[in-house]
C-alpha positions, 0 to 999 in steps of 0.5 A, spaced: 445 471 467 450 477 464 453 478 469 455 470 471 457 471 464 461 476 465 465 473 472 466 467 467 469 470 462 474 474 467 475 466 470 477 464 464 481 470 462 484 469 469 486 461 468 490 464 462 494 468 465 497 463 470 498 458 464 501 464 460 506 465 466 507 459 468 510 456 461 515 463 461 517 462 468 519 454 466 522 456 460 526 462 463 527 458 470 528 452 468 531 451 462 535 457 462 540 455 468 537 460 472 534 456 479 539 461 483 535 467 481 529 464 480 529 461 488 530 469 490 524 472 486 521 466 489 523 468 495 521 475 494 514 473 492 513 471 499 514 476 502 510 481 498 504 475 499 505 477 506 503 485 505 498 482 499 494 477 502 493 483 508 492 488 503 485 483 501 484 481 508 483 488 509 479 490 503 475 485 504 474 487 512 473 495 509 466 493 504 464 489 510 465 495 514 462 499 509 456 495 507 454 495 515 456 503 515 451 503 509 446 499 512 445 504 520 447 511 515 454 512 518 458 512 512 458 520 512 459 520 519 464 525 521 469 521 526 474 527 527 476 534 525 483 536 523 487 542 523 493 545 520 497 542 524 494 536 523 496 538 515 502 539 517 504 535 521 502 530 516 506 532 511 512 532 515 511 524 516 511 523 509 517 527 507 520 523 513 518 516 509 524 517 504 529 519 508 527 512 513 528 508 506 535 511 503 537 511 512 535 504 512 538 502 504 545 505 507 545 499 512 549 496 506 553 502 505 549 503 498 544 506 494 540 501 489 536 503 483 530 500 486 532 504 493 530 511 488 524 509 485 521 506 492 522 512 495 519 515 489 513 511 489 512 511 496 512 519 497 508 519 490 503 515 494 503 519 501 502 525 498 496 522 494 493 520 500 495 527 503 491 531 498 485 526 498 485 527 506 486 534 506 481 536 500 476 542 502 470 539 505 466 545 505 464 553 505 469 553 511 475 550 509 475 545 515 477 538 513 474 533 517 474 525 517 469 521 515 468 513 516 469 514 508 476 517 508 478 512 513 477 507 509 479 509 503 485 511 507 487 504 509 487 503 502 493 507 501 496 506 507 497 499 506 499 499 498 506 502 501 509 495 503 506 493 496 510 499 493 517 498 497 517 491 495 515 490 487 519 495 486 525 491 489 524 487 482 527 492 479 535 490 483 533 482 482 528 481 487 527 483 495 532 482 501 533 483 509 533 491 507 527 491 502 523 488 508 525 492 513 524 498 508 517 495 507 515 493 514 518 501 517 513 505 511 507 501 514 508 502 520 510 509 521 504 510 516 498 506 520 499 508 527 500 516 525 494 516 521 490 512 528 493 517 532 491 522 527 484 518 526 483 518 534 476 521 536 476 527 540 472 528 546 467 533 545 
């Protein structure tokens, strides 16, 4: 009962919210002659709905994951040992990510505000996942991945887009550039972690 009660009290803090934010973007918006921009913030959120909904499909796939793994005790199995090259290696793609997003940002011939805070985020967020993934496991030092960590993993490398693309909200919303910019950090991201996630043979 405590917690039913606890899920309606979240519910109805919930509904508040969007009617909160419903009555600012209607006097904002509307009322304020602001459709032309209101249309491109309306754009940029489907875009970012994009990567968000990926980033809950995804979630939801990683408890279902992690239950099963729980369930046949695999959760602490040991997928992949990796080494210092392997730590460097990632460190390079991670230095590579902010380079990729002002390389991609000078296609228009400038850099924005939000351009410089997306490369921040998105390099404060690899190195994160870094230092988790590379963390000393035991008297040995030798780092090696667990379903575990590739869960947890997944979570960081999906909330890059997400980064890239809230944080364009800071320049009026997202465009073409901030897109490709989203799509690019993902996309080096996940297959150079499934390459490096890969299982070696024995």
């Amino acid at each position: 009962m405590e917690i039913k009660a606890k899920d309606m009290v979240l519910d109805f803090f919930h509904y508040i919210f969007l009617i909160v934010i419903s009555i600012i973007f209607f006097f904002y918006f509307f009322l304020g002659d602001r459709m032309e921009l209101a249309q491109k913030i309306v754009r940029s959120f489907m875009f970012l709905s994009i990567f968000g909904v990926l980033f809950i499909i995804k979630s939801k796939m990683n408890d279902r994951e992690k239950k099963k793994l729980i369930r046949e005790q695999r959760l602490e199995e040991i997928i992949n040992y990796l080494t210092k090259k392997d730590k460097f290696k990632d460190l390079i793609v991670i230095s590579v990510l902010p380079i990729l997003l002002y390389g991609i940002a000078l296609i228009n011939g400038y850099i924005l505000s939000s351009d410089i805070f997306q490369t921040v985020a998105v390099f404060f967020i690899g190195l994160s996942g870094h230092v988790f993934l590379f963390r000393k496991r035991d008297d040995r030092a030798l780092t090696y991945v667990r379903h575990f960590d590739i869960i947890i993993d997944s979570v960081v490398v999906f909330s890059l887009p997400i980064a890239v693309l809230a944080l364009s909200f800071i320049d009026g919303g997202a465009d073409i550039i901030d897109i490709a910019q989203a799509g690019s950090v993902f996309i080096v991201m996940y297959y150079w972690h499934k390459y490096l996630f890969r299982r070696k043979e024995k």
